[in-house]
C-alpha positions in Angstrom: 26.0 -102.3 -59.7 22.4 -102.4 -57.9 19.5 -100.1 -58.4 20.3 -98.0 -55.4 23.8 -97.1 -56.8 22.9 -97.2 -59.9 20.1 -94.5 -58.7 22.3 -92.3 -57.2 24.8 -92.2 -59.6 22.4 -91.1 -62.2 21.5 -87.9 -59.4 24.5 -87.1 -59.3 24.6 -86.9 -63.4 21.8 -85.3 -63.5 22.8 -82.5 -61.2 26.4 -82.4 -63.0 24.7 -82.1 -65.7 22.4 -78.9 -65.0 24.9 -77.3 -63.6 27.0 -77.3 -67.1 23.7 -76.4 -68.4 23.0 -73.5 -66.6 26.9 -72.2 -66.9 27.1 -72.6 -70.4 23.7 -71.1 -71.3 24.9 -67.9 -71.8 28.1 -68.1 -73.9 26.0 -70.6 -76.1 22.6 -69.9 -76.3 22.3 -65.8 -75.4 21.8 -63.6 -78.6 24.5 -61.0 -79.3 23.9 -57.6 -77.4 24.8 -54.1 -78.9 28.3 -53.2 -76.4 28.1 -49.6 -75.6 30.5 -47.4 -73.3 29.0 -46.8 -69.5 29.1 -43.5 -70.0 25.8 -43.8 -72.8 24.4 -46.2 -70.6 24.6 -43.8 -66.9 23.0 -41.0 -69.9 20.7 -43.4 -70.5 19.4 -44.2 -67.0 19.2 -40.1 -66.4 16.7 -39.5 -69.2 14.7 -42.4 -68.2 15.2 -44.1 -71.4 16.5 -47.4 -69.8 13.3 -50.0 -68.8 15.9 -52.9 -67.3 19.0 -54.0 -66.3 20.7 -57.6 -65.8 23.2 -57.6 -63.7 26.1 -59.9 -64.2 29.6 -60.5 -63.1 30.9 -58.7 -65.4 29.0 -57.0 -67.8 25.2 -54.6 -67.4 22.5 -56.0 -69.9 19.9 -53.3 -70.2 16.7 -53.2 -72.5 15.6 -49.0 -73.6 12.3 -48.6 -73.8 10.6 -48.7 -77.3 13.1 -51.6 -78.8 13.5 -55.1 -78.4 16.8 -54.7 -79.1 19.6 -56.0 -75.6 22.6 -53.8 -74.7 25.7 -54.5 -73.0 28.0 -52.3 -71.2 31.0 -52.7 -68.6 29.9 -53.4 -64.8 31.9 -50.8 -62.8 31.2 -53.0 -59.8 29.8 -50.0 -57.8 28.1 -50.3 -54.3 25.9 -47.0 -55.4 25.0 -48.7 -59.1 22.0 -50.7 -57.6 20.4 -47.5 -55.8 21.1 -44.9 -58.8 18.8 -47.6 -61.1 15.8 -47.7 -58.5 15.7 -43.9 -57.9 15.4 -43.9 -61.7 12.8 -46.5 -61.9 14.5 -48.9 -63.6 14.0 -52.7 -62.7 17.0 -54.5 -61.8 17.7 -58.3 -61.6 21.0 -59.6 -60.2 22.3 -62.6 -61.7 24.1 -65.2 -59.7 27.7 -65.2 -61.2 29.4 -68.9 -62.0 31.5 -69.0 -59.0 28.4 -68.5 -56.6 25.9 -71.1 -58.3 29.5 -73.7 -58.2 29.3 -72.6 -54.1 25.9 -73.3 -54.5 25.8 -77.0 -55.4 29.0 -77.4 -53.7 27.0 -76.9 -50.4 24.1 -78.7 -51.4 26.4 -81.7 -52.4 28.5 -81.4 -49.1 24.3 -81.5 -47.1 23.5 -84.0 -48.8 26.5 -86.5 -48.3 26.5 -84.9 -44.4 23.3 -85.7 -43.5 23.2 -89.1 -45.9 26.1 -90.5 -43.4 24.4 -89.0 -40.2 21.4 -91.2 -41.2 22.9 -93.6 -42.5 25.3 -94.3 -39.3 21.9 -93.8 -37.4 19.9 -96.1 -38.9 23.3 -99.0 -38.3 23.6 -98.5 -34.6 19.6 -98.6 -34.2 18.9 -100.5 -36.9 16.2 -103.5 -35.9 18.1 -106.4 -37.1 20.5 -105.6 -34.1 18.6 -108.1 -32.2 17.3 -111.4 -34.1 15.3 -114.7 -33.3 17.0 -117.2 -33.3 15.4 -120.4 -34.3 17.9 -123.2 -34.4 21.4 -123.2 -32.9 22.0 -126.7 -33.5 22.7 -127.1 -30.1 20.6 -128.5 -27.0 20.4 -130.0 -23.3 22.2 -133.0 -24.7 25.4 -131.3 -25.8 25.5 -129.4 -21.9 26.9 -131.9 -19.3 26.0 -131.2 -16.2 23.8 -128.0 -14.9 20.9 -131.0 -14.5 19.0 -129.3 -11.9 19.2 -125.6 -14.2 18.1 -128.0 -17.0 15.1 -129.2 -14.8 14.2 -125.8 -13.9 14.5 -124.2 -17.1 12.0 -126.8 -18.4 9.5 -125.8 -16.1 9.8 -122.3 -16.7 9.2 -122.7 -20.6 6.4 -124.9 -19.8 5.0 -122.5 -18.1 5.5 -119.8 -20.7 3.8 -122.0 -23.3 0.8 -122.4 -20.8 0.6 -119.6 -19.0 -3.0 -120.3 -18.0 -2.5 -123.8 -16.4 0.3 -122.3 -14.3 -2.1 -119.3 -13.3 -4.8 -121.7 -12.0 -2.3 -122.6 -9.4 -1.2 -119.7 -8.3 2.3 -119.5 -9.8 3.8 -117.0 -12.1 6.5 -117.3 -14.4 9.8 -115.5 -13.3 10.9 -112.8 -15.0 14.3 -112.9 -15.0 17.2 -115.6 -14.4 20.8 -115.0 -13.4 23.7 -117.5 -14.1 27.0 -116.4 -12.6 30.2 -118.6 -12.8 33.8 -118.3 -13.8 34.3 -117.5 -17.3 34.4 -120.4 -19.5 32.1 -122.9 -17.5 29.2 -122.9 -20.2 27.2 -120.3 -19.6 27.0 -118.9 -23.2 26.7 -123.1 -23.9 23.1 -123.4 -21.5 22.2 -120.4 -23.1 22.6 -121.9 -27.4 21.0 -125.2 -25.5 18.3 -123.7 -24.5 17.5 -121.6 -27.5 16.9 -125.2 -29.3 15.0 -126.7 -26.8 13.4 -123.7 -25.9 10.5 -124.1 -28.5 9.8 -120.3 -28.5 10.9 -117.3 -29.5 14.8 -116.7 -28.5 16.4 -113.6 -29.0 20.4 -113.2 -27.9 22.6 -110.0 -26.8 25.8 -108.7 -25.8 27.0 -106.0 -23.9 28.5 -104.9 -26.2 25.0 -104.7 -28.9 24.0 -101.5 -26.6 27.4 -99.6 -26.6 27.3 -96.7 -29.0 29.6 -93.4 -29.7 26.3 -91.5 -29.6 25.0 -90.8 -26.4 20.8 -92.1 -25.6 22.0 -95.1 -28.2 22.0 -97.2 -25.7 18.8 -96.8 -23.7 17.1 -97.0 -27.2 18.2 -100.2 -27.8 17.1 -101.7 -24.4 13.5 -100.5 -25.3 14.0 -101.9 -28.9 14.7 -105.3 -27.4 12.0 -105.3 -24.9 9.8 -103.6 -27.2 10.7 -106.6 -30.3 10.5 -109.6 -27.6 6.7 -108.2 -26.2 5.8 -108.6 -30.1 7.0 -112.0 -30.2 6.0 -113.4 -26.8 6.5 -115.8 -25.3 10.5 -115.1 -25.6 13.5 -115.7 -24.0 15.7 -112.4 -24.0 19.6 -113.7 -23.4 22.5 -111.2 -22.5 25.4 -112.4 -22.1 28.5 -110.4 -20.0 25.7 -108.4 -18.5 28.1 -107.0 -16.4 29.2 -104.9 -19.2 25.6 -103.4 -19.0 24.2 -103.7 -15.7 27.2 -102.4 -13.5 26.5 -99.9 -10.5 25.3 -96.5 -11.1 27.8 -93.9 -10.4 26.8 -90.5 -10.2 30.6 -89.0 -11.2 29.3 -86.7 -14.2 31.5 -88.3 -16.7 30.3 -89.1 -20.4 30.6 -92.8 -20.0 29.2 -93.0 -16.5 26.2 -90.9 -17.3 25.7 -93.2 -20.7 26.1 -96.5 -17.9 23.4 -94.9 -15.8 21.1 -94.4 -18.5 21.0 -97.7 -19.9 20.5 -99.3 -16.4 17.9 -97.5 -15.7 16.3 -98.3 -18.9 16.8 -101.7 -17.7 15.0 -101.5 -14.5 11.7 -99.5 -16.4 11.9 -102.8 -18.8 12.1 -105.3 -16.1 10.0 -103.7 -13.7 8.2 -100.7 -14.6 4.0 -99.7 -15.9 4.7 -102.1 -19.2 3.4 -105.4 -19.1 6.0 -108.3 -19.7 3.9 -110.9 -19.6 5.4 -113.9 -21.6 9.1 -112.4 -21.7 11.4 -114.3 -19.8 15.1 -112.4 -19.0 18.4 -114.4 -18.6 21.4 -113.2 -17.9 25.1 -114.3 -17.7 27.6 -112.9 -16.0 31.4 -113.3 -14.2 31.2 -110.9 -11.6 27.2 -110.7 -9.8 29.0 -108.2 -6.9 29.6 -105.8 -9.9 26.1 -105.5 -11.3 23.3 -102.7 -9.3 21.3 -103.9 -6.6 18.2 -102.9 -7.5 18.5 -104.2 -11.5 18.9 -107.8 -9.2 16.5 -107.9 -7.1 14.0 -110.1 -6.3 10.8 -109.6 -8.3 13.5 -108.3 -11.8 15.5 -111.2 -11.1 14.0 -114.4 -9.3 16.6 -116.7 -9.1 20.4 -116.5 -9.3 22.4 -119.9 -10.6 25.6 -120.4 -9.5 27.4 -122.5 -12.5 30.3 -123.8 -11.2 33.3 -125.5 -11.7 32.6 -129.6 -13.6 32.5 -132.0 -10.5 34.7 -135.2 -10.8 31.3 -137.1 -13.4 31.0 -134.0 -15.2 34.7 -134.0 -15.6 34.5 -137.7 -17.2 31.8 -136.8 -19.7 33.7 -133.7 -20.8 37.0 -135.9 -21.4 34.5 -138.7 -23.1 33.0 -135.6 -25.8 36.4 -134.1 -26.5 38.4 -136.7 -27.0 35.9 -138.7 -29.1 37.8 -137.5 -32.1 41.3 -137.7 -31.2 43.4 -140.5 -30.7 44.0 -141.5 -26.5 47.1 -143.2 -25.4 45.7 -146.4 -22.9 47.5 -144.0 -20.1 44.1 -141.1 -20.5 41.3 -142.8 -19.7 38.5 -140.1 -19.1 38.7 -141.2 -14.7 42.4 -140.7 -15.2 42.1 -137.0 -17.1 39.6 -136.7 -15.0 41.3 -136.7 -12.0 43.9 -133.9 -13.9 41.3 -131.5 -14.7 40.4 -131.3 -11.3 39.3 -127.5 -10.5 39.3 -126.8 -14.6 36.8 -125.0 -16.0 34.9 -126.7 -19.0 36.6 -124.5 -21.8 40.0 -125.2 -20.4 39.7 -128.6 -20.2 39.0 -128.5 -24.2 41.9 -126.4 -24.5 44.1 -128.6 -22.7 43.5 -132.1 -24.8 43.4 -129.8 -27.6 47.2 -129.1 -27.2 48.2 -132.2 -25.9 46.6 -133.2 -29.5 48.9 -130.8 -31.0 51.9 -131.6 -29.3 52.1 -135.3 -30.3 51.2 -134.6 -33.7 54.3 -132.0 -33.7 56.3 -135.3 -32.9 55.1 -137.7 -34.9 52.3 -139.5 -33.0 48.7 -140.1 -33.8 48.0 -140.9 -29.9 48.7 -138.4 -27.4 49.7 -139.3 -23.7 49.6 -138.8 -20.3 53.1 -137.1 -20.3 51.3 -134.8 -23.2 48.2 -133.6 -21.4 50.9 -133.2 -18.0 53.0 -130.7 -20.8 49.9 -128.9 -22.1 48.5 -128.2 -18.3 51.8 -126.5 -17.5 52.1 -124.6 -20.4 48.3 -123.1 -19.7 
């Protein structure tokens, strides 16, 4: 058990605890009062020979003046009892009975867990570790085949963050943003692991799905969190990936989810382009769909340069077929210009799908080599 359970655990004895104390104290600690019938006691209060009276649950404990001796008589449980005492100047203290101090710490236990998970649930969706720099991803420009003019580019561009007063000298800022767009499964998330190793500085990554919350504002205050970490840490490369999940067009229809959607893309457009210097953040995003995303969170001057990733031409297509088969075993009928030719029009992750389960399906008979007839079986069963 660690300290912080171990912590509240011991509250929670400790309030246990008191509360046993405080309902036991009379039945074991209270002296023994003189009973007397009501009657003696209302006599009592009439003459003025009554000084107090504690008011239980059950029972009247009264103190006459004179003796230090305590009384007890019945509580008749009267609405009038309370004002006959004051009009005869006695003082009057109203105990809590057992049932309402158990309410009592009942409630305060229910606020306390309450508000406990609130924060708690709070302090998980905004927490600050949602978004983390990342310094190694074991990947880098070597392991990305093709995108060579991207690569170029991207070089420049962190060159330029790195030595931001070189570039100023002749006249050139750094972009702030960057825009990949391609079919799923062509590498973008790939470039992106790439270039966080070669990047040389700081590299934080996001999802959509990081700034979705069932609490409504969430999401806006993560955008500012992420700019807000990355201006702290410049130069940095902020990465969100399926930013179409994020960025799509604002629609004015009133609806919760809409309204949330709207929110957070404006957020994004104060971040990208608003009073708050971004000097030395750099933003790029991936995405399947670039007619789906708001105009003006694209634009020029938010988002300099839009990079079509396509679809492996027939060289790329040879060095993908080299790298995932360099493990497996190849009949003499797939050589990579052969597969090549096959995977014509394939995206990169399919065509590691595809030798993948032509792998698998001479294995299931027997074979250490798969063939041409294989990869032919795997492409129609995709």
């Amino acid at each position: 058990m660690n300290s912080r359970k171990k912590k509240f655990v011991f509250a929670i004895g400790t309030v246990f605890m008191a509360a046993v104390l405080y309902l036991s104290w009379g039945f074991f600690f209270d002296k023994k009062n003189i009973v007397e019938p009501y009657s003696a006691f209302y006599e009592d209060v009439e003459r003025g020979t009554v000084e107090s009276v504690t008011v239980t649950d059950r029972n009247l404990i009264y103190s006459k003046k004179g003796t230090d001796e305590k009384f007890c008589t019945e509580n008749p449980d009267s609405p009038l009892l309370k004002e006959f005492l004051l009009k005869n100047n006695v003082k009057v203290n109203v105990e809590k009975s057992g049932s309402e101090v158990l309410s009592l710490i009942f409630d305060i236990f229910f606020y306390i867990i309450f508000f406990g998970t609130v924060i708690f649930v709070f302090k998980k969706f905004i927490s600050p570790n949602t978004f983390k720099c990342v310094r190694s991803t074991g990947k880098n420009f070597s392991d990305v085949v093709g995108m060579d003019s991207l690569k170029h580019d991207m070089l420049q561009v962190m060159d330029i963050m790195r030595n931001p007063k070189k570039w100023q000298k002749a006249g050139v800022r750094m972009p702030k943003g960057i825009l990949l767009e391609g079919t799923p499964g062509n590498g973008k998330t790939l470039f992106a692991k790439a270039l966080a190793g070669e990047s040389k500085v700081s590299f934080i990554p996001a999802k959509a799905t990081d700034f979705e919350s069932m609490f409504m504002a969430i999401g806006p205050m993560k955008v500012k969190m992420l700019f807000k970490k990355a201006r702290r840490m410049a130069p940095c490369i902020i990465f969100i990936d399926e930013f179409d999940g994020i960025g799509t067009r604002r629609n004015y229809s009133g609806s919760a989810i809409e309204t949330e959607n709207t929110r957070i893309v404006t957020a994004l457009l104060n971040e990208l382009d608003g009073f708050t210097s971004n000097d030395g953040i750099l933003v790029l995003a991936a995405t399947n769909s670039i007619s789906a995303l708001d105009e003006a969170l694209i634009r020029p001057g938010r988002f300099d340069a839009r990079v079509k990733v396509p679809f492996p031409d027939f060289d790329a297509r040879v060095q993908l077929v080299e790298m995932y088969t360099r493990n497996k075993g190849t009949d003499e009928s797939c050589s990579a210009q052969v597969l090549a030719r096959e995977f014509d029009g394939f995206s990169c992750a399919k065509i590691e799908s595809v030798i993948n389960r032509a792998s698998l399906l001479a294995l299931q008979q027997g074979r250490a080599k798969f063939t041409l007839a294989d990869v032919k079986h795997a492409i129609a069963g995709e």
